[in-house]
C-alpha positions as CSV (number, residue, x, y, z in Angstrom):
1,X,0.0,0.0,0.0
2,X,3.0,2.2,0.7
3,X,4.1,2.4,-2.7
4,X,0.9,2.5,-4.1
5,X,0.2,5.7,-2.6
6,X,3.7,7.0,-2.9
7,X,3.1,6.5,-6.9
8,X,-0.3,8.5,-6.6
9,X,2.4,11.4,-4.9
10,X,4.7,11.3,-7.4
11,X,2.6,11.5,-9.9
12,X,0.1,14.0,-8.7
13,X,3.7,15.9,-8.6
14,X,4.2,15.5,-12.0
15,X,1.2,16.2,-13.4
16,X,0.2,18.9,-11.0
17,X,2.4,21.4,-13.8
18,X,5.0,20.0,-15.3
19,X,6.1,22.8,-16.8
20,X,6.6,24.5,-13.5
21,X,10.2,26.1,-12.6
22,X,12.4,24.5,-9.9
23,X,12.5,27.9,-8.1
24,X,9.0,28.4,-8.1
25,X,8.4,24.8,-7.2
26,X,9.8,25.6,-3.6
27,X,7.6,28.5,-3.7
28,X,4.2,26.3,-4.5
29,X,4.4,24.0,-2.0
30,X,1.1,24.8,-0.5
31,X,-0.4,23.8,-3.6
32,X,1.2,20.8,-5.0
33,X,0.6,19.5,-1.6
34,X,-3.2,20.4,-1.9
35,X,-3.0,18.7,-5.2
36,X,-1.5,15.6,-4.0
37,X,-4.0,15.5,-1.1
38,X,-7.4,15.7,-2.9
39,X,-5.8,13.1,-5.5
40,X,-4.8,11.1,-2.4
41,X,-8.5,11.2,-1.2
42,X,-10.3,10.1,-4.1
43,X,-7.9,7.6,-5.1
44,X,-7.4,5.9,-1.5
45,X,-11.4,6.3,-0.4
46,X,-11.9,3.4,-2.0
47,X,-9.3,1.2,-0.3
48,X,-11.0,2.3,3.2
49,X,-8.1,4.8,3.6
50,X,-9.2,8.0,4.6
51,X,-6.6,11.4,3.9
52,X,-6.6,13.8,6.3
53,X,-3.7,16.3,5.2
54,X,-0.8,16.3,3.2
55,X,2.6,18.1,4.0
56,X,5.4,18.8,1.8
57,X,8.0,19.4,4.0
58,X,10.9,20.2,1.4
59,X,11.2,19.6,-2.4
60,X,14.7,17.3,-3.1
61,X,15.6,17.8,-6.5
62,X,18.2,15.4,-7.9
63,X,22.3,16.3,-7.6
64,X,22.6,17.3,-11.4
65,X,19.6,20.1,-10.8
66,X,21.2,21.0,-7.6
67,X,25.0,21.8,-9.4
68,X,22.9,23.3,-11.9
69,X,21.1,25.2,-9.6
70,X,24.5,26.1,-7.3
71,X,25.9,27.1,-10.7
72,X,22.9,29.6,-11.7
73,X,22.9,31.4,-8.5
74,X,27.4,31.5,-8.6
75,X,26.9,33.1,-12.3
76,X,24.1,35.4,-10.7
77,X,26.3,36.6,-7.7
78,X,29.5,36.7,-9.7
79,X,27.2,39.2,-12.4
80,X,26.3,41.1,-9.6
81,X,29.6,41.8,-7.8
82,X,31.2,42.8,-11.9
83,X,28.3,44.9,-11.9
84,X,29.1,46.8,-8.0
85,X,32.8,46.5,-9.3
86,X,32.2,48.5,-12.5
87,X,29.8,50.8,-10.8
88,X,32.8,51.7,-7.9
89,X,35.1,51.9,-10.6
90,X,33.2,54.4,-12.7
91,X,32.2,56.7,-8.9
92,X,36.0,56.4,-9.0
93,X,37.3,57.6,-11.9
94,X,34.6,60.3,-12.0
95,X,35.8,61.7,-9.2
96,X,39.3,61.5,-9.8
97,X,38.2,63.9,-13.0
98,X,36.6,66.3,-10.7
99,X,39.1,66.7,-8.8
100,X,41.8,67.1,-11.8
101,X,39.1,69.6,-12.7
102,X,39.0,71.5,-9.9
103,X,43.3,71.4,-9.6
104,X,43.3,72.9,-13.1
105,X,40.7,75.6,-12.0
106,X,42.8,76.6,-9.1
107,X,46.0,76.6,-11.1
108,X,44.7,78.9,-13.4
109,X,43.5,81.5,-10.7
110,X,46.6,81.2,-9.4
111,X,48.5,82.0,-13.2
112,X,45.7,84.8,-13.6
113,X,46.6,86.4,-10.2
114,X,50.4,86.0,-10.9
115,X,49.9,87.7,-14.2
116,X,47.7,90.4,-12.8
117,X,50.0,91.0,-10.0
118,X,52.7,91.4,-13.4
119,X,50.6,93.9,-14.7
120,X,49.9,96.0,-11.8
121,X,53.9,96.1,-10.9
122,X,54.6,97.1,-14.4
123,X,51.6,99.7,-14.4
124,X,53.2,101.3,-11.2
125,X,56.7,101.1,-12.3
126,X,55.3,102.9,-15.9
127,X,53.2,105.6,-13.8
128,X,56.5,106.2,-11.7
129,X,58.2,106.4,-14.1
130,X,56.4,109.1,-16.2
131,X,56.2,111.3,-13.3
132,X,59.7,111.1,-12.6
133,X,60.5,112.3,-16.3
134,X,57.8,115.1,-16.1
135,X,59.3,116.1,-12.9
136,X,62.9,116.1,-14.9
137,X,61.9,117.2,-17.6
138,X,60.3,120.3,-15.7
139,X,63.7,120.8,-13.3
140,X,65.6,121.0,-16.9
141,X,63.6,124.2,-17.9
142,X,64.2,125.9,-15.0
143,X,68.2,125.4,-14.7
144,X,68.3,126.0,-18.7
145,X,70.4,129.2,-18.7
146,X,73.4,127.6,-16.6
Protein backbone atom coordinates (compact mmCIF):
# COMPACT_ATOMS: atom_id res chain seq x y z
CA UNK A 1 0.00 0.00 0.00
CA UNK A 2 3.01 2.24 0.72
CA UNK A 3 4.10 2.41 -2.68
CA UNK A 4 0.93 2.50 -4.14
CA UNK A 5 0.22 5.72 -2.62
CA UNK A 6 3.72 7.04 -2.92
CA UNK A 7 3.13 6.47 -6.88
CA UNK A 8 -0.27 8.46 -6.56
CA UNK A 9 2.38 11.39 -4.87
CA UNK A 10 4.72 11.35 -7.43
CA UNK A 11 2.60 11.51 -9.92
CA UNK A 12 0.10 14.01 -8.69
CA UNK A 13 3.72 15.90 -8.63
CA UNK A 14 4.22 15.53 -11.99
CA UNK A 15 1.17 16.24 -13.40
CA UNK A 16 0.24 18.87 -11.01
CA UNK A 17 2.41 21.45 -13.76
CA UNK A 18 4.97 19.97 -15.31
CA UNK A 19 6.12 22.77 -16.79
CA UNK A 20 6.58 24.49 -13.54
CA UNK A 21 10.20 26.07 -12.63
CA UNK A 22 12.42 24.53 -9.94
CA UNK A 23 12.51 27.94 -8.14
CA UNK A 24 8.96 28.38 -8.07
CA UNK A 25 8.35 24.80 -7.22
CA UNK A 26 9.80 25.60 -3.60
CA UNK A 27 7.58 28.48 -3.67
CA UNK A 28 4.16 26.32 -4.52
CA UNK A 29 4.45 24.02 -2.02
CA UNK A 30 1.12 24.77 -0.46
CA UNK A 31 -0.41 23.81 -3.56
CA UNK A 32 1.17 20.76 -5.01
CA UNK A 33 0.61 19.50 -1.58
CA UNK A 34 -3.21 20.41 -1.91
CA UNK A 35 -2.97 18.67 -5.23
CA UNK A 36 -1.49 15.62 -4.02
CA UNK A 37 -4.01 15.47 -1.06
CA UNK A 38 -7.42 15.72 -2.94
CA UNK A 39 -5.83 13.06 -5.48
CA UNK A 40 -4.81 11.10 -2.37
CA UNK A 41 -8.49 11.18 -1.22
CA UNK A 42 -10.28 10.13 -4.06
CA UNK A 43 -7.85 7.55 -5.14
CA UNK A 44 -7.45 5.90 -1.54
CA UNK A 45 -11.35 6.33 -0.40
CA UNK A 46 -11.86 3.41 -2.00
CA UNK A 47 -9.32 1.21 -0.27
CA UNK A 48 -10.97 2.25 3.24
CA UNK A 49 -8.07 4.75 3.62
CA UNK A 50 -9.19 8.03 4.61
CA UNK A 51 -6.59 11.45 3.88
CA UNK A 52 -6.64 13.83 6.29
CA UNK A 53 -3.71 16.31 5.20
CA UNK A 54 -0.75 16.30 3.18
CA UNK A 55 2.59 18.09 4.00
CA UNK A 56 5.40 18.84 1.79
CA UNK A 57 8.02 19.44 4.04
CA UNK A 58 10.90 20.17 1.42
CA UNK A 59 11.23 19.58 -2.43
CA UNK A 60 14.67 17.26 -3.12
CA UNK A 61 15.59 17.77 -6.48
CA UNK A 62 18.24 15.41 -7.93
CA UNK A 63 22.25 16.26 -7.58
CA UNK A 64 22.55 17.27 -11.36
CA UNK A 65 19.63 20.11 -10.84
CA UNK A 66 21.17 20.98 -7.56
CA UNK A 67 25.01 21.76 -9.41
CA UNK A 68 22.93 23.28 -11.91
CA UNK A 69 21.11 25.20 -9.55
CA UNK A 70 24.49 26.13 -7.33
CA UNK A 71 25.89 27.10 -10.66
CA UNK A 72 22.89 29.63 -11.67
CA UNK A 73 22.87 31.45 -8.46
CA UNK A 74 27.42 31.51 -8.58
CA UNK A 75 26.86 33.07 -12.25
CA UNK A 76 24.12 35.45 -10.74
CA UNK A 77 26.27 36.61 -7.71
CA UNK A 78 29.47 36.67 -9.74
CA UNK A 79 27.23 39.22 -12.43
CA UNK A 80 26.29 41.08 -9.62
CA UNK A 81 29.59 41.80 -7.84
CA UNK A 82 31.25 42.76 -11.87
CA UNK A 83 28.33 44.86 -11.90
CA UNK A 84 29.07 46.77 -8.01
CA UNK A 85 32.78 46.46 -9.26
CA UNK A 86 32.25 48.49 -12.49
CA UNK A 87 29.81 50.76 -10.80
CA UNK A 88 32.81 51.71 -7.89
CA UNK A 89 35.12 51.91 -10.57
CA UNK A 90 33.23 54.45 -12.72
CA UNK A 91 32.24 56.66 -8.89
CA UNK A 92 36.00 56.44 -9.04
CA UNK A 93 37.34 57.58 -11.91
CA UNK A 94 34.57 60.32 -12.02
CA UNK A 95 35.79 61.72 -9.23
CA UNK A 96 39.27 61.53 -9.80
CA UNK A 97 38.19 63.86 -12.99
CA UNK A 98 36.56 66.31 -10.66
CA UNK A 99 39.12 66.72 -8.85
CA UNK A 100 41.79 67.11 -11.84
CA UNK A 101 39.12 69.57 -12.72
CA UNK A 102 38.97 71.53 -9.92
CA UNK A 103 43.29 71.44 -9.60
CA UNK A 104 43.33 72.93 -13.08
CA UNK A 105 40.66 75.64 -12.05
CA UNK A 106 42.84 76.62 -9.07
CA UNK A 107 45.98 76.62 -11.06
CA UNK A 108 44.68 78.89 -13.45
CA UNK A 109 43.49 81.50 -10.69
CA UNK A 110 46.61 81.25 -9.43
CA UNK A 111 48.48 81.98 -13.25
CA UNK A 112 45.69 84.77 -13.63
CA UNK A 113 46.59 86.41 -10.21
CA UNK A 114 50.41 86.02 -10.94
CA UNK A 115 49.94 87.70 -14.18
CA UNK A 116 47.74 90.38 -12.77
CA UNK A 117 49.99 91.04 -9.99
CA UNK A 118 52.67 91.40 -13.45
CA UNK A 119 50.62 93.94 -14.75
CA UNK A 120 49.87 95.99 -11.85
CA UNK A 121 53.90 96.13 -10.86
CA UNK A 122 54.56 97.12 -14.36
CA UNK A 123 51.59 99.71 -14.42
CA UNK A 124 53.23 101.35 -11.23
CA UNK A 125 56.69 101.13 -12.29
CA UNK A 126 55.32 102.94 -15.95
CA UNK A 127 53.22 105.60 -13.75
CA UNK A 128 56.48 106.24 -11.72
CA UNK A 129 58.16 106.38 -14.05
CA UNK A 130 56.45 109.08 -16.17
CA UNK A 131 56.23 111.29 -13.35
CA UNK A 132 59.66 111.10 -12.62
CA UNK A 133 60.47 112.32 -16.30
CA UNK A 134 57.79 115.07 -16.09
CA UNK A 135 59.25 116.13 -12.85
CA UNK A 136 62.92 116.12 -14.86
CA UNK A 137 61.91 117.16 -17.57
CA UNK A 138 60.34 120.32 -15.66
CA UNK A 139 63.71 120.84 -13.34
CA UNK A 140 65.63 121.02 -16.87
CA UNK A 141 63.56 124.21 -17.85
CA UNK A 142 64.16 125.91 -15.02
CA UNK A 143 68.21 125.35 -14.71
CA UNK A 144 68.29 126.03 -18.74
CA UNK A 145 70.39 129.23 -18.69
CA UNK A 146 73.44 127.60 -16.59
Amino acid sequence: MRLQIQAYVFYTIRASDPKLILDYAFEQKNKIAKAVEEELKKAMSAYGYEIVHTLIVDIEPNSHMKQAINEINAATRLRITANERAEAEKILQIKRVEEEAKDKYLSGLGIARRHQEIVDGLSDSILGFSVNVQTNKKKTHLFSWV
